[in-house]
N, CA, C, O and CB atoms as a CASP TS submission, in Angstrom:
PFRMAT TS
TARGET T0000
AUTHOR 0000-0000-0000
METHOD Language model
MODEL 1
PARENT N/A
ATOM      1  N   UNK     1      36.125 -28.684  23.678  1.00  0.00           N
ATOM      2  CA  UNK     1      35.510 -29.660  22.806  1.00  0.00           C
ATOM      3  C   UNK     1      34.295 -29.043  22.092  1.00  0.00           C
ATOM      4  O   UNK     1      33.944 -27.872  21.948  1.00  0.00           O
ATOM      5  CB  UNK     1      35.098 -30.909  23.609  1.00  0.00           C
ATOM      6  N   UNK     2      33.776 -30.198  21.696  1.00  0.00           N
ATOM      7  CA  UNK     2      32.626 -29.418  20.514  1.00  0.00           C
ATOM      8  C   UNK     2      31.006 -28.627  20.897  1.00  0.00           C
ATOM      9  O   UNK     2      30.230 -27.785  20.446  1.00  0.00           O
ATOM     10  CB  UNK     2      32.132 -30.774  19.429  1.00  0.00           C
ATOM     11  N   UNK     3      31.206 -29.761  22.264  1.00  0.00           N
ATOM     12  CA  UNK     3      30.126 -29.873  23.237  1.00  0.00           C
ATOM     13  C   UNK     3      29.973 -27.792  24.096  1.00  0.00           C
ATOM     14  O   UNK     3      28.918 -27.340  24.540  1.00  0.00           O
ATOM     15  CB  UNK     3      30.830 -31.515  24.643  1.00  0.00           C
ATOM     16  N   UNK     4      31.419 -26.957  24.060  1.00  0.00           N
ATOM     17  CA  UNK     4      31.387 -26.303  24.493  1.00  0.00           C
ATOM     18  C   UNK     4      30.792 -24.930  24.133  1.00  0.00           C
ATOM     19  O   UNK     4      30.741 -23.923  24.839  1.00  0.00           O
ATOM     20  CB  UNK     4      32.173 -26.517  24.733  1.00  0.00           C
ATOM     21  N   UNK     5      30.315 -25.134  22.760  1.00  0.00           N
ATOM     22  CA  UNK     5      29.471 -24.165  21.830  1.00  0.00           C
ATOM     23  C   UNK     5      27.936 -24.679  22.399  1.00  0.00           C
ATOM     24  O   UNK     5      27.521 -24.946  21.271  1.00  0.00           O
ATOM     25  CB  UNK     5      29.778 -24.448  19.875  1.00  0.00           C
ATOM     26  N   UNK     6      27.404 -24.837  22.806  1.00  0.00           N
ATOM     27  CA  UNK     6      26.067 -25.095  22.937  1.00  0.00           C
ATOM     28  C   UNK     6      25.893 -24.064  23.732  1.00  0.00           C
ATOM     29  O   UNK     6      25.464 -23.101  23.096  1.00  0.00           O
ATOM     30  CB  UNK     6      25.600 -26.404  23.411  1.00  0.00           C
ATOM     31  N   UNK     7      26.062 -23.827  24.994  1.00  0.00           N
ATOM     32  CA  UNK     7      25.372 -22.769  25.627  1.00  0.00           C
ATOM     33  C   UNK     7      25.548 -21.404  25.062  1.00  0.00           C
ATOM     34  O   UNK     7      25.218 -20.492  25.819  1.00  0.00           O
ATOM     35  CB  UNK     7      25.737 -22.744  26.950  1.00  0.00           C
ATOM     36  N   UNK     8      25.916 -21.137  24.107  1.00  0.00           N
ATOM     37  CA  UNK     8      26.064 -19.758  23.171  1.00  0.00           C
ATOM     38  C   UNK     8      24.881 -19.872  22.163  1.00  0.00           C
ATOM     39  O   UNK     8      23.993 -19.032  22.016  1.00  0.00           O
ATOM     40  CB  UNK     8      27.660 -19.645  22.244  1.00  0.00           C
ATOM     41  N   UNK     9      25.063 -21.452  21.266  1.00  0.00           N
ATOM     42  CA  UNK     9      24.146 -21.639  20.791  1.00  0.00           C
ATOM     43  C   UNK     9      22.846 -21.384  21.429  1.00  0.00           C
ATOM     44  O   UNK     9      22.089 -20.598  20.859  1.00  0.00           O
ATOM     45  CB  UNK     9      24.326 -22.583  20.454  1.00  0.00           C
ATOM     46  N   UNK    10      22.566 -21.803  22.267  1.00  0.00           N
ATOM     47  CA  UNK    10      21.239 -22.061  22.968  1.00  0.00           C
ATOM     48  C   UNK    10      21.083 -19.987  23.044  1.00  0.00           C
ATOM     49  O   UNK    10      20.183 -19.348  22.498  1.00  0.00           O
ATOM     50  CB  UNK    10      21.427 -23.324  24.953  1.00  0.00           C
ATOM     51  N   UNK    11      21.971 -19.529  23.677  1.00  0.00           N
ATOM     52  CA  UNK    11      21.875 -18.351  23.917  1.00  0.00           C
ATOM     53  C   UNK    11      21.152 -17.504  22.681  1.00  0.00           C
ATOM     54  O   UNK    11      20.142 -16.802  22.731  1.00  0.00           O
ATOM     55  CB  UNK    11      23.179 -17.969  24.273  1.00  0.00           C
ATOM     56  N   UNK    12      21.892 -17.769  21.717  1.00  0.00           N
ATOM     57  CA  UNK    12      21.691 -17.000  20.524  1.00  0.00           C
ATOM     58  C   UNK    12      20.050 -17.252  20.099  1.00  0.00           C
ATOM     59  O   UNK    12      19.078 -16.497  20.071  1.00  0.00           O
ATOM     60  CB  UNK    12      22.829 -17.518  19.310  1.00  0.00           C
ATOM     61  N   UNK    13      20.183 -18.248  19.883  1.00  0.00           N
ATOM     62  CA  UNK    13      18.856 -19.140  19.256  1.00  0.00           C
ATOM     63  C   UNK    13      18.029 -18.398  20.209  1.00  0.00           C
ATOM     64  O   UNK    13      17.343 -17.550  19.637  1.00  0.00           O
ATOM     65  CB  UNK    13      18.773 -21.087  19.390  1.00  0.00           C
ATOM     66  N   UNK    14      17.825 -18.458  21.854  1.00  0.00           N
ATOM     67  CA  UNK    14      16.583 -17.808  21.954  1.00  0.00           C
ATOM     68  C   UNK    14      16.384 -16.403  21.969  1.00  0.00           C
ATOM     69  O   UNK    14      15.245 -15.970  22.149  1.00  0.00           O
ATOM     70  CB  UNK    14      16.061 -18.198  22.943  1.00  0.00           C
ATOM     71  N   UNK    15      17.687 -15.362  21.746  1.00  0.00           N
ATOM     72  CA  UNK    15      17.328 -14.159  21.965  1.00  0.00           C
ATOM     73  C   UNK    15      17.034 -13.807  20.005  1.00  0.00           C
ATOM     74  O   UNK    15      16.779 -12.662  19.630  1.00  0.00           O
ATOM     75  CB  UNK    15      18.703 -13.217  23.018  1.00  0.00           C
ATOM     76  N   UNK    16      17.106 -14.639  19.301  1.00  0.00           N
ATOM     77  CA  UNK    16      16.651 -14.271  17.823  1.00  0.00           C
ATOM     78  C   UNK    16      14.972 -15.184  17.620  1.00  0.00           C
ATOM     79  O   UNK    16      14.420 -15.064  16.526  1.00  0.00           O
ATOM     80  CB  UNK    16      18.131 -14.961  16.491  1.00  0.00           C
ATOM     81  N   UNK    17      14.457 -15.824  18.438  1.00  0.00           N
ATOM     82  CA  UNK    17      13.231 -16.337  19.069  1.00  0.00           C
ATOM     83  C   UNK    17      12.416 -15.562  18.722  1.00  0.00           C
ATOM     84  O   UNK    17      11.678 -15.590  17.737  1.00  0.00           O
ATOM     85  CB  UNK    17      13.157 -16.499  20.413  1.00  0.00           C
ATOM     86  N   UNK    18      12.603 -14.196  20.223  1.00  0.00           N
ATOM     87  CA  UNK    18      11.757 -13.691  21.096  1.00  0.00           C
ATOM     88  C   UNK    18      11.195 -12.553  20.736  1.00  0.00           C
ATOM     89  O   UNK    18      10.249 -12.044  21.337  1.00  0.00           O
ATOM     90  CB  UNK    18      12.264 -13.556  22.182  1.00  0.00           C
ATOM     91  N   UNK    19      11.830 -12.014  19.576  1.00  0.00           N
ATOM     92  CA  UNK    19      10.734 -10.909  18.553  1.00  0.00           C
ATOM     93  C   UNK    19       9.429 -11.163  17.913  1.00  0.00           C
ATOM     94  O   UNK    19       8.403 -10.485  17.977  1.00  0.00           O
ATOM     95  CB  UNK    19      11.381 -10.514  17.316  1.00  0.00           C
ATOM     96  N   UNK    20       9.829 -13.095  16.809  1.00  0.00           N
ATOM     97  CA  UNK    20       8.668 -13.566  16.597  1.00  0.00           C
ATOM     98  C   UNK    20       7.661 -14.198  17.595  1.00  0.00           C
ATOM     99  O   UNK    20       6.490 -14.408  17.281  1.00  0.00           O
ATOM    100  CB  UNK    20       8.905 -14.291  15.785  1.00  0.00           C
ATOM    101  N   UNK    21       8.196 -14.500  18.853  1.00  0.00           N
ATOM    102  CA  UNK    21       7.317 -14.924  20.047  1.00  0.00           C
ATOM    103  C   UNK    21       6.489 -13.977  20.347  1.00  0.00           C
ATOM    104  O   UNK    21       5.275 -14.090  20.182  1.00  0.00           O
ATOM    105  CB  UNK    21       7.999 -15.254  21.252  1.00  0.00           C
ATOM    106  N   UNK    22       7.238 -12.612  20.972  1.00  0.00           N
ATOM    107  CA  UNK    22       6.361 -11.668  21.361  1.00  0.00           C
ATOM    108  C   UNK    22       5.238 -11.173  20.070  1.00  0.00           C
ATOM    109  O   UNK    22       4.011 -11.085  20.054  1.00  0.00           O
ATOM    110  CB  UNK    22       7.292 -10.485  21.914  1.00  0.00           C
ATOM    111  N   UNK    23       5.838 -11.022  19.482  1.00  0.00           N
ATOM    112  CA  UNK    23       4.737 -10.579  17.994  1.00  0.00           C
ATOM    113  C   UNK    23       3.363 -11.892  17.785  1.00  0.00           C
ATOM    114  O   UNK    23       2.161 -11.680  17.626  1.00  0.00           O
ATOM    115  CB  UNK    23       6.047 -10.673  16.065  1.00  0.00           C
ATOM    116  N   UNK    24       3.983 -13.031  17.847  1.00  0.00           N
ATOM    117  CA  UNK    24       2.962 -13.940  17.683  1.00  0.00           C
ATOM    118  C   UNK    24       1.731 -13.582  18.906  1.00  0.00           C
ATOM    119  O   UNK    24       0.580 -13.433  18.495  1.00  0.00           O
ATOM    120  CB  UNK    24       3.662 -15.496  17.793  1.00  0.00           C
ATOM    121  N   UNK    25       1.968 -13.468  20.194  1.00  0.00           N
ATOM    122  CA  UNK    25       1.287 -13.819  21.540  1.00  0.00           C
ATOM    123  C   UNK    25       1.212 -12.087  22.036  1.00  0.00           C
ATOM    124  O   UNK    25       0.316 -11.920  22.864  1.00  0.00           O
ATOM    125  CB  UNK    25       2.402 -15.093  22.739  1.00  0.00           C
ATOM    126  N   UNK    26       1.808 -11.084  21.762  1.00  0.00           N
ATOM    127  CA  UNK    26       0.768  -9.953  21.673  1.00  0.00           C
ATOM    128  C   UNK    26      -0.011  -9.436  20.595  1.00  0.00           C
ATOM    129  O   UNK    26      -0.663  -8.403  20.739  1.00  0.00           O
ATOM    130  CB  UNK    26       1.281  -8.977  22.006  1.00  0.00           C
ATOM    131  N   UNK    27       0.009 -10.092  19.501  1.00  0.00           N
ATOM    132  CA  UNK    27      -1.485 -10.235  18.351  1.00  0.00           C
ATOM    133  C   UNK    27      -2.412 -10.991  18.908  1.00  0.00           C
ATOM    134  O   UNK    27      -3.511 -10.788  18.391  1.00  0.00           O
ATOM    135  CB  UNK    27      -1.279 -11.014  16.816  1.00  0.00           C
ATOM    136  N   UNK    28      -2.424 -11.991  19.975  1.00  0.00           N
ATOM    137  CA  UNK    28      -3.051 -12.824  20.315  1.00  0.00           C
ATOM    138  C   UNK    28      -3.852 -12.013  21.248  1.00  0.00           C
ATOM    139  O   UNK    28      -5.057 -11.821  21.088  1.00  0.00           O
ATOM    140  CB  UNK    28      -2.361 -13.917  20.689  1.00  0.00           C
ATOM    141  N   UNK    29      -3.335 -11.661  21.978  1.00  0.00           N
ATOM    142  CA  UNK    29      -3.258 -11.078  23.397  1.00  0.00           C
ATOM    143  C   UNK    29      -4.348  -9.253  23.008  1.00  0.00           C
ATOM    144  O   UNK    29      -5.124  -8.680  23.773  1.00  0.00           O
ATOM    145  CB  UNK    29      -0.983 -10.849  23.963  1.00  0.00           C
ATOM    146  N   UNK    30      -4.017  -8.931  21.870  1.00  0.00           N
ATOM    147  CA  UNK    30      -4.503  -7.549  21.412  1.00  0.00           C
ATOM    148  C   UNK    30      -5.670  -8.047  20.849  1.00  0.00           C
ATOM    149  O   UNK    30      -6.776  -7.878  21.362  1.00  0.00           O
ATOM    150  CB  UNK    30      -3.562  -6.647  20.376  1.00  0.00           C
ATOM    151  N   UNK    31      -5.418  -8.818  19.534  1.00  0.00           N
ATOM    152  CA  UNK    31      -6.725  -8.495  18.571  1.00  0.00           C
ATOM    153  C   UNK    31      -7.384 -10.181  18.523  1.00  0.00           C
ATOM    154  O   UNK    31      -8.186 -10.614  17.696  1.00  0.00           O
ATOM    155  CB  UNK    31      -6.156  -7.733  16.641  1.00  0.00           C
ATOM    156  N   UNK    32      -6.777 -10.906  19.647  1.00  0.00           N
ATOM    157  CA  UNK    32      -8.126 -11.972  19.470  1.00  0.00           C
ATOM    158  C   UNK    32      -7.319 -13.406  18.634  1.00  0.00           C
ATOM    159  O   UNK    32      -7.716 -14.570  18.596  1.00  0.00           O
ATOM    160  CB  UNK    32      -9.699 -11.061  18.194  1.00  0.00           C
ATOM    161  N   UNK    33      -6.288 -12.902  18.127  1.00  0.00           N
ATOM    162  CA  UNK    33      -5.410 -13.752  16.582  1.00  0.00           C
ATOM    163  C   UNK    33      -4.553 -13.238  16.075  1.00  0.00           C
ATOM    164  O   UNK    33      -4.474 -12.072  15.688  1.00  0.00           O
ATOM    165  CB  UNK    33      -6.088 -14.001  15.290  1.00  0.00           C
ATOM    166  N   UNK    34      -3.409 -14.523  15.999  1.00  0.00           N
ATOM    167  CA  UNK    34      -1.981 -14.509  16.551  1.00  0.00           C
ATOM    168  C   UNK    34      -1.860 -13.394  15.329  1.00  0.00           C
ATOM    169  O   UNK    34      -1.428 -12.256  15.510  1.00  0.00           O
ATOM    170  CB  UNK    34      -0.866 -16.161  16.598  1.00  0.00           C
ATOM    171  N   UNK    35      -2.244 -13.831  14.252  1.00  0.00           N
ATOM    172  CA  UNK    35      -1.861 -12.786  13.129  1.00  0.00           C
ATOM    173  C   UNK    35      -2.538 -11.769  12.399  1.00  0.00           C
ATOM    174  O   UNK    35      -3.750 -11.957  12.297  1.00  0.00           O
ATOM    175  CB  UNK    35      -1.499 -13.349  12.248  1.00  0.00           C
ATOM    176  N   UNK    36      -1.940 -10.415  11.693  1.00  0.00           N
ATOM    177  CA  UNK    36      -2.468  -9.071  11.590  1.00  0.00           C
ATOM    178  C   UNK    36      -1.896  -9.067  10.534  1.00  0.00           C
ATOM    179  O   UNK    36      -0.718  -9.241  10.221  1.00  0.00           O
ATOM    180  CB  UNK    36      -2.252  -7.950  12.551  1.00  0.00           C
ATOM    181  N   UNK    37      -3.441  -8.706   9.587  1.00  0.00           N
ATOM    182  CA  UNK    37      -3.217  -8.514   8.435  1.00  0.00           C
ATOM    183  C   UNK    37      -3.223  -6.908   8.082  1.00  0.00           C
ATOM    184  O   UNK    37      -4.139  -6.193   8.487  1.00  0.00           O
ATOM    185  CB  UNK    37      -4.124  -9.324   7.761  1.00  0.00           C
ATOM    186  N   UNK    38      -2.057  -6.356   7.243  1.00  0.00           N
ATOM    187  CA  UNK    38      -2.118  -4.986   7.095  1.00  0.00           C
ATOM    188  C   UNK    38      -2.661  -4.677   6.281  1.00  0.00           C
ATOM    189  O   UNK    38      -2.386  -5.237   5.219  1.00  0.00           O
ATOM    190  CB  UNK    38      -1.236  -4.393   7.028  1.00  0.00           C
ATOM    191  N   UNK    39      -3.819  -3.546   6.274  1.00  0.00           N
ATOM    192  CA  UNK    39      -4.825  -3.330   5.762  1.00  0.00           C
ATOM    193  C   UNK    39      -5.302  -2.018   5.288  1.00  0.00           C
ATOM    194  O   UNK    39      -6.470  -1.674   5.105  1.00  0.00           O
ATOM    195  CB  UNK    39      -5.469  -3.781   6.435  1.00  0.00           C
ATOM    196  N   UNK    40      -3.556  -0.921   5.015  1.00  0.00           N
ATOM    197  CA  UNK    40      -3.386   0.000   5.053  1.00  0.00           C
ATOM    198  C   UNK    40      -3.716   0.650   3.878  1.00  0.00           C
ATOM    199  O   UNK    40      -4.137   1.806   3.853  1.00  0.00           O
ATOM    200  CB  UNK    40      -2.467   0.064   5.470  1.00  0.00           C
ATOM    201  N   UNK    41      -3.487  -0.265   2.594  1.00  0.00           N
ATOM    202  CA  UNK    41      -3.711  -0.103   0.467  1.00  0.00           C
ATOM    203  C   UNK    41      -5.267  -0.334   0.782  1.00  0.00           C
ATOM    204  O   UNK    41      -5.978  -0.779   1.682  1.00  0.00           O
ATOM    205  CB  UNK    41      -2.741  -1.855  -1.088  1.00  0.00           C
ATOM    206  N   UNK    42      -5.363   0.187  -0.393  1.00  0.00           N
ATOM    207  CA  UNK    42      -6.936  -0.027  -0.601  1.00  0.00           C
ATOM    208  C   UNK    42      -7.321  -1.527  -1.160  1.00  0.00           C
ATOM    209  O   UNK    42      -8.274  -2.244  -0.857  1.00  0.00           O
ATOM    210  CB  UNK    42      -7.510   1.129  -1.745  1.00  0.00           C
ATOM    211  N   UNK    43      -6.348  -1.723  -1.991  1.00  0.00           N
ATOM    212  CA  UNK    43      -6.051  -3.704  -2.364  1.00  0.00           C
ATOM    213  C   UNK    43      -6.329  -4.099  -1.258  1.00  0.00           C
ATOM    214  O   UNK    43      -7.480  -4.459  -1.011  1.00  0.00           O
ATOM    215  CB  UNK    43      -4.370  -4.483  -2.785  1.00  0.00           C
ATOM    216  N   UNK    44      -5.364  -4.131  -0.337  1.00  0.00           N
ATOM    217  CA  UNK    44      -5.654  -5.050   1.062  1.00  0.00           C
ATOM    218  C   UNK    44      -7.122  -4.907   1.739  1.00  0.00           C
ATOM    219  O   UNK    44      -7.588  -5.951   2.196  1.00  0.00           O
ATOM    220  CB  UNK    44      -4.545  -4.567   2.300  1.00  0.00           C
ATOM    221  N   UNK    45      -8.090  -3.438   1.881  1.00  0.00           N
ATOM    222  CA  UNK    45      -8.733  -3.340   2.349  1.00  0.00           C
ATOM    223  C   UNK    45      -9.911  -4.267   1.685  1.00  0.00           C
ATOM    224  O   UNK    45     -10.740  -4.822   2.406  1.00  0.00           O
ATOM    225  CB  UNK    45      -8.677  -2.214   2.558  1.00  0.00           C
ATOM    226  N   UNK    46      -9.922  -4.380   0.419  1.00  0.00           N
ATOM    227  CA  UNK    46     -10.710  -5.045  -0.388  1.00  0.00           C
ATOM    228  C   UNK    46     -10.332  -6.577  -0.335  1.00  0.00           C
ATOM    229  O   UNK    46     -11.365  -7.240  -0.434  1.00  0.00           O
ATOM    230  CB  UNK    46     -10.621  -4.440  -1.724  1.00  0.00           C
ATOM    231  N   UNK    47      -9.350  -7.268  -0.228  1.00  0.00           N
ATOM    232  CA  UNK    47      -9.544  -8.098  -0.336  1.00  0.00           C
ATOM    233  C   UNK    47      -9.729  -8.591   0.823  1.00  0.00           C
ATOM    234  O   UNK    47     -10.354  -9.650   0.879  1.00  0.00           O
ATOM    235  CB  UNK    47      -8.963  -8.445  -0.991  1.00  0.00           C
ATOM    236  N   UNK    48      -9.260  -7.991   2.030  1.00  0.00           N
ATOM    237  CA  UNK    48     -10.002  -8.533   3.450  1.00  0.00           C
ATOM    238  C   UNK    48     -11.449  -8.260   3.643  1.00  0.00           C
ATOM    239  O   UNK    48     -11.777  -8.982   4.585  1.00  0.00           O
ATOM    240  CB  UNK    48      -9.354  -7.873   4.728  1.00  0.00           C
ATOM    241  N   UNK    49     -12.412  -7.637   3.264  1.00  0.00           N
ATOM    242  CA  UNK    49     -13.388  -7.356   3.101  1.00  0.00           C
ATOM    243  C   UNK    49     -14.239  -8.710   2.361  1.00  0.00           C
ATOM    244  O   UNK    49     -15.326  -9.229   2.619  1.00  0.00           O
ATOM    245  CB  UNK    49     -13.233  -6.124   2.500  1.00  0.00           C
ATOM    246  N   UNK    50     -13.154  -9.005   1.293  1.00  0.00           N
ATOM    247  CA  UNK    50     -13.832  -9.814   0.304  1.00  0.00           C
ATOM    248  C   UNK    50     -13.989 -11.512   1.319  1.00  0.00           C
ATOM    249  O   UNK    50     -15.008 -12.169   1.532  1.00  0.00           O
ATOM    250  CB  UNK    50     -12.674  -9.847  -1.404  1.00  0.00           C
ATOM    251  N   UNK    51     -12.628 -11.767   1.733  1.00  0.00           N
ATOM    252  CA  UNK    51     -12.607 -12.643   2.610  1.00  0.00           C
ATOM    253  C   UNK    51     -13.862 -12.919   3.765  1.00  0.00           C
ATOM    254  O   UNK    51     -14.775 -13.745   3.783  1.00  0.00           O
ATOM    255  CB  UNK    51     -11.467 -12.337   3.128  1.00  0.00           C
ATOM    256  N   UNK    52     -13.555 -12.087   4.488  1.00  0.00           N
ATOM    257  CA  UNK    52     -14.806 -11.781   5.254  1.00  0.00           C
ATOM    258  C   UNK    52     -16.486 -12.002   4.619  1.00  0.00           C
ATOM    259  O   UNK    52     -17.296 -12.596   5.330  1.00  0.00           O
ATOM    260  CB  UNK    52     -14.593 -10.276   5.571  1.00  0.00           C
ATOM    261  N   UNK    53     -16.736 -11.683   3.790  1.00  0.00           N
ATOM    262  CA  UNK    53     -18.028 -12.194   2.727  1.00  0.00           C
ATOM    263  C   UNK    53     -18.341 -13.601   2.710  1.00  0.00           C
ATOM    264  O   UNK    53     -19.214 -14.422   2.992  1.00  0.00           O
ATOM    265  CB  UNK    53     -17.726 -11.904   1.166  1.00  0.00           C
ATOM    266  N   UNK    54     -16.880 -13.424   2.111  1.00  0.00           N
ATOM    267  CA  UNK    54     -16.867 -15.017   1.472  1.00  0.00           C
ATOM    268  C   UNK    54     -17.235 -16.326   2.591  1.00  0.00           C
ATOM    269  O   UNK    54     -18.050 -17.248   2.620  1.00  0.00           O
ATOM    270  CB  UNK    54     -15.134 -15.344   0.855  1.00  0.00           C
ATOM    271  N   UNK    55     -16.501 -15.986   3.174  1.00  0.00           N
ATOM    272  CA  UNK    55     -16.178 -17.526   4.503  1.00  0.00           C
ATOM    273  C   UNK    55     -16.268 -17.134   5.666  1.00  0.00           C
ATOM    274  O   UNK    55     -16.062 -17.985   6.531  1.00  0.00           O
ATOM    275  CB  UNK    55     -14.599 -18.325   4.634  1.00  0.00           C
ATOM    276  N   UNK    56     -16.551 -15.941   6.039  1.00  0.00           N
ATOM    277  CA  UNK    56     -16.882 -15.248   7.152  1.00  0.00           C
ATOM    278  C   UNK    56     -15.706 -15.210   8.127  1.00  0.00           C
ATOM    279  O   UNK    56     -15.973 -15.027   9.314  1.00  0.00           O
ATOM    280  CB  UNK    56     -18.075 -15.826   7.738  1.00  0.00           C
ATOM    281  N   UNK    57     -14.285 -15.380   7.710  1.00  0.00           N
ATOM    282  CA  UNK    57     -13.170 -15.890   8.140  1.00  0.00           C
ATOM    283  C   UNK    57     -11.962 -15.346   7.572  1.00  0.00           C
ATOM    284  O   UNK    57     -11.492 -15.976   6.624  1.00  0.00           O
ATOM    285  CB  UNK    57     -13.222 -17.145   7.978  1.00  0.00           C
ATOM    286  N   UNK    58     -11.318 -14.231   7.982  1.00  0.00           N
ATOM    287  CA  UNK    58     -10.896 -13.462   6.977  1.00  0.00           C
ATOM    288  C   UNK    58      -8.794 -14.251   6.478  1.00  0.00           C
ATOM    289  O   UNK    58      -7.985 -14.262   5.550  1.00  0.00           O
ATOM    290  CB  UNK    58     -11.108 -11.491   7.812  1.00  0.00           C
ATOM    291  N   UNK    59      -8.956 -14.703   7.810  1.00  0.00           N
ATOM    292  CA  UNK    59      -7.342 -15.292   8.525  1.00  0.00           C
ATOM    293  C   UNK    59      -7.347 -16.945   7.968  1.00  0.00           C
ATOM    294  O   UNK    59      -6.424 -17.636   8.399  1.00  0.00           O
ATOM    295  CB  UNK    59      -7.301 -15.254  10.788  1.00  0.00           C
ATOM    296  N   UNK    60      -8.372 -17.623   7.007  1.00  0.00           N
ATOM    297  CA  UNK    60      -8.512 -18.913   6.760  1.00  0.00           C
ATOM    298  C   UNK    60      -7.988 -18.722   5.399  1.00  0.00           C
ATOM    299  O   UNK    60      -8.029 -17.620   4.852  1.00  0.00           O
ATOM    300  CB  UNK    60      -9.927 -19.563   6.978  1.00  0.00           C
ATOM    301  N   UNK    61      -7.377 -20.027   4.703  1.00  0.00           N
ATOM    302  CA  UNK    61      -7.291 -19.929   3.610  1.00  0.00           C
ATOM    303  C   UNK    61      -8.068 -19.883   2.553  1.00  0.00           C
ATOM    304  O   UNK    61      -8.477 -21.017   2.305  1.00  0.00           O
ATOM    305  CB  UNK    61      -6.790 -20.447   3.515  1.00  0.00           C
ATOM    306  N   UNK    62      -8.464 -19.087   1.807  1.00  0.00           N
ATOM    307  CA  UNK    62      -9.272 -19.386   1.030  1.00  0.00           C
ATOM    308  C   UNK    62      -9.403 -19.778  -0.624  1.00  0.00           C
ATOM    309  O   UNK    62      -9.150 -18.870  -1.416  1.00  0.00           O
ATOM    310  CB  UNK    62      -9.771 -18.625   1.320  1.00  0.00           C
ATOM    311  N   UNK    63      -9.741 -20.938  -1.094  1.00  0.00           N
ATOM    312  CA  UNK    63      -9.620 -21.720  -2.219  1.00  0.00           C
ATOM    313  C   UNK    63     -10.748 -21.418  -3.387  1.00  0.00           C
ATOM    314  O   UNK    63     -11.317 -20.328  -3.334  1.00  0.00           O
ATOM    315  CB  UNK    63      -9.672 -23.150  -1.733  1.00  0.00           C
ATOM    316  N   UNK    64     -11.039 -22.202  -4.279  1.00  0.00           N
ATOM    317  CA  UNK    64     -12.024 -21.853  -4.979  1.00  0.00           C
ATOM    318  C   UNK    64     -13.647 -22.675  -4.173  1.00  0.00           C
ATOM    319  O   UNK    64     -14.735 -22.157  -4.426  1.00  0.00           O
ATOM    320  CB  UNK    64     -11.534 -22.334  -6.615  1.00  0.00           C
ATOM    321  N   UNK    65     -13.614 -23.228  -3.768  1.00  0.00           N
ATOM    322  CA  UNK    65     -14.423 -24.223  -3.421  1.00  0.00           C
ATOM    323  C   UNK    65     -15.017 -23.207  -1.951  1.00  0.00           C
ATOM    324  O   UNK    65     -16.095 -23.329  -1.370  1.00  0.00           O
ATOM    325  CB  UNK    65     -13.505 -25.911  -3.196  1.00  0.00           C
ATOM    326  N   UNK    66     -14.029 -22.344  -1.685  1.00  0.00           N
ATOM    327  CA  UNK    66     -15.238 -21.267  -0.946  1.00  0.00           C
ATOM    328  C   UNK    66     -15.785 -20.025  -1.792  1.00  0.00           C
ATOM    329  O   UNK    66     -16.139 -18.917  -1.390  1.00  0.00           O
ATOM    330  CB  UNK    66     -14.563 -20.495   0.465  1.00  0.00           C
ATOM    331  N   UNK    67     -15.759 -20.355  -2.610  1.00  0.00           N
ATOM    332  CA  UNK    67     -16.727 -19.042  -3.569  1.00  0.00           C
ATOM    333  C   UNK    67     -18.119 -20.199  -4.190  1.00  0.00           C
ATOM    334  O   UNK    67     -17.953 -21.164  -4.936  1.00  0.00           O
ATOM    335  CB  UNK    67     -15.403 -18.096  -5.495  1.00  0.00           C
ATOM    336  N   UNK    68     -19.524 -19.680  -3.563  1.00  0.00           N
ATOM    337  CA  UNK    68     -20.739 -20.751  -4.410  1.00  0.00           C
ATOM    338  C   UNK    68     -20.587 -20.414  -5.763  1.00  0.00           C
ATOM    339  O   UNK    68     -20.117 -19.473  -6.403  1.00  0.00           O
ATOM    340  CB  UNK    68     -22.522 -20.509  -4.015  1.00  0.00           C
ATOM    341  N   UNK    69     -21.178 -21.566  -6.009  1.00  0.00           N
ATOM    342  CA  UNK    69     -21.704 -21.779  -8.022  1.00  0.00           C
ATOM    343  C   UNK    69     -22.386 -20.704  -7.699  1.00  0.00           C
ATOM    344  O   UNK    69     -22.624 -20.292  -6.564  1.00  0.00           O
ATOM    345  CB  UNK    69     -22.855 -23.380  -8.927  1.00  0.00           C
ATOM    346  N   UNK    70     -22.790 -20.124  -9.008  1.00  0.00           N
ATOM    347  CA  UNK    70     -23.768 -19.382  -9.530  1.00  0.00           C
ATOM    348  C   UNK    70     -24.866 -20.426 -10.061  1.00  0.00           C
ATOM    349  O   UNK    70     -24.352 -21.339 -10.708  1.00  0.00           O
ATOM    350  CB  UNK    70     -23.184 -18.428 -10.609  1.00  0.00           C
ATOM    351  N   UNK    71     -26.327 -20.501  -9.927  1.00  0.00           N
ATOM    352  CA  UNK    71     -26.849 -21.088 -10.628  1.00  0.00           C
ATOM    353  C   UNK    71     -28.121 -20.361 -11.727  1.00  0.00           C
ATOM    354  O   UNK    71     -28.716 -21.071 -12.537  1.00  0.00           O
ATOM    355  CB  UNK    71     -27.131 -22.000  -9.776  1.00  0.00           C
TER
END
């Protein structure tokens, strides 16, 4: 019956899981936060840098409303 695909399902589903699991929770586990920004271009180095300035938060989103007016 139809019911007899599930435990394959289930099977499958968690061994295609457990790459993004482990990746999520040893970024966690290494650098403090789940996610790692690559920072290898000089672009990237700059704009994580810039982040960091800005909002002191490099992993937050950042909008216009975190950059001050100029007055």
């Amino acid at each position: 019956m139809w019911y007899e695909i599930v435990p394959s399902f289930a099977i499958i589903t968690v061994a295609l899981a457990i790459p993004g699991l482990c990746n999520y929770f040893g970024h966690q586990l290494a650098f403090g936060n789940p996610y790692l920004r690559d920072k290898t271009e000089r672009w990237d180095r700059y704009m994580y840098q810039r982040d960091i300035r800005l909002t002191g938060n490099a992993y937050k989103c950042n909008g216009l409303e975190s950059i001050p007016d100029e007055k």
